[in-house]
C-alpha positions in Angstrom: -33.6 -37.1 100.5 -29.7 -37.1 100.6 -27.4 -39.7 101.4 -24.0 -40.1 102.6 -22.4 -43.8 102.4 -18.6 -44.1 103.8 -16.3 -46.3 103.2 -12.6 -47.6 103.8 -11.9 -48.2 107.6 -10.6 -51.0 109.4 -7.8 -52.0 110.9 -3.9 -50.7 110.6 -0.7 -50.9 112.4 0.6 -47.7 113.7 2.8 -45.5 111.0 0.4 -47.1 107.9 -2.5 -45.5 105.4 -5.8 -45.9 105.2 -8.3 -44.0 102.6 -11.5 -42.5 103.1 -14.3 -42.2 100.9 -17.3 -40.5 101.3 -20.4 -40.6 98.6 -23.3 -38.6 98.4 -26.2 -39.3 96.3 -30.1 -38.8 96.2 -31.6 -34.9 95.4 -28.5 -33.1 95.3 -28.4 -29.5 94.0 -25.4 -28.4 94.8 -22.6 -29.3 97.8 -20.6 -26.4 99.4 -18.6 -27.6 101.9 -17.3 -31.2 102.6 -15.9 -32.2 106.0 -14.9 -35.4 107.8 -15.0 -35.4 111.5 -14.1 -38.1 114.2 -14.8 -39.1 118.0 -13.3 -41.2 119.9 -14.6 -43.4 122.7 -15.5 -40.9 125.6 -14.6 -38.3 123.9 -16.1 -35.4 121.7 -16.7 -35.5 118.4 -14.1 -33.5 116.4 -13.4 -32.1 113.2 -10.3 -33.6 111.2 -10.7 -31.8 107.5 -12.9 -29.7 105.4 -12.9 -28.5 101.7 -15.2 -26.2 100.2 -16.7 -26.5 96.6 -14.1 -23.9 95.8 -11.0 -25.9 96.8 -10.2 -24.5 99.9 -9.1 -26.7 102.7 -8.4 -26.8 106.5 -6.8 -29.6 108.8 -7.2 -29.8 112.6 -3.6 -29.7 114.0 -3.1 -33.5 115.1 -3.4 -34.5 111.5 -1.9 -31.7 109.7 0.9 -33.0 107.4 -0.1 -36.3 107.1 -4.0 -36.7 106.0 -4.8 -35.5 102.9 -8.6 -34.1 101.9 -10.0 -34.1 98.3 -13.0 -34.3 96.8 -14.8 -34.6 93.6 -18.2 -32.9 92.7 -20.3 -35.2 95.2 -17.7 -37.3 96.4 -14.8 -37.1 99.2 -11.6 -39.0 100.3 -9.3 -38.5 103.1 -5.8 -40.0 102.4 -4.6 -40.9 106.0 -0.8 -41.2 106.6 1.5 -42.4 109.1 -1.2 -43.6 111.4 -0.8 -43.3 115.2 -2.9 -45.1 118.0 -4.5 -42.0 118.7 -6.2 -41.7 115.5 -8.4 -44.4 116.5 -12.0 -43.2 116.1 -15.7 -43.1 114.3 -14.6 -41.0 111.4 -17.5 -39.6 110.1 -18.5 -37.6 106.7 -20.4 -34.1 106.7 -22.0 -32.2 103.4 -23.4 -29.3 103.5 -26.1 -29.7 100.5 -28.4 -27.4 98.6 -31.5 -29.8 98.2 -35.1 -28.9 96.9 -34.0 -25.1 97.6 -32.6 -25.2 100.9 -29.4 -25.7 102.5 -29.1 -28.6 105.0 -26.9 -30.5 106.9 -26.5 -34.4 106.1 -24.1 -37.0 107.9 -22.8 -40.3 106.7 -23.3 -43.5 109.5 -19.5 -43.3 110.4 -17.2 -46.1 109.7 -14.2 -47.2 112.5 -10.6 -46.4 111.9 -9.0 -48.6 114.4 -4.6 -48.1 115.0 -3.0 -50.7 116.3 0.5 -50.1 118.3 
């Protein structure tokens, strides 16, 4: 079994940080790709950033420029910048993991960002 455990949300005023940080742990092989997603009351969920184990990255639009994505062999952050209300969401983390030969699909239990005007 895999795990994901997230941590570092709460609560910010518009224009600050927050940082991510997303662990995985349990029978891992090997992780490809790394991704953190968010949704938004009433809205669908979304996909903010992903890295792949070989480094390369892709940003959905609204954040591009200010969050940052990185990640270590089982381990990822996302560096969140100048903050706007509209960031507010469940941000949640998504592996892609090799695990007792096959490759599944594991999410973390989300953790609330919350941008305050």
């Amino acid at each position: 079994q895999v795990q994901l455990v997230e941590s570092g949300g709460g609560l910010v005023q518009a224009g600050g940080s927050l940082r991510l940080s997303c662990a995985a742990s349990g029978r891992i092989i090997f992780i490809t790709s790394m991704k953190w997603y968010r949704q938004a009351p009433g809205k669908q969920r979304e996909l903010v950033a992903s890295i792949t184990s070989g480094g390369r990255l892709s940003y959905a639009n609204s954040v591009k420029g200010r969050f940052t994505i990185s990640r270590t062999v089982n381990t990822v952050n996302l560096q969140m910048n100048t903050l706007k209300p509209e960031d507010t969401a469940v941000y949640y983390c998504n592996a892609d993991v090799m695990s007792g030969g096959s490759l599944n699909d594991y999410w973390g239990q989300g953790t609330q960002v919350t941008v305050s005007s």
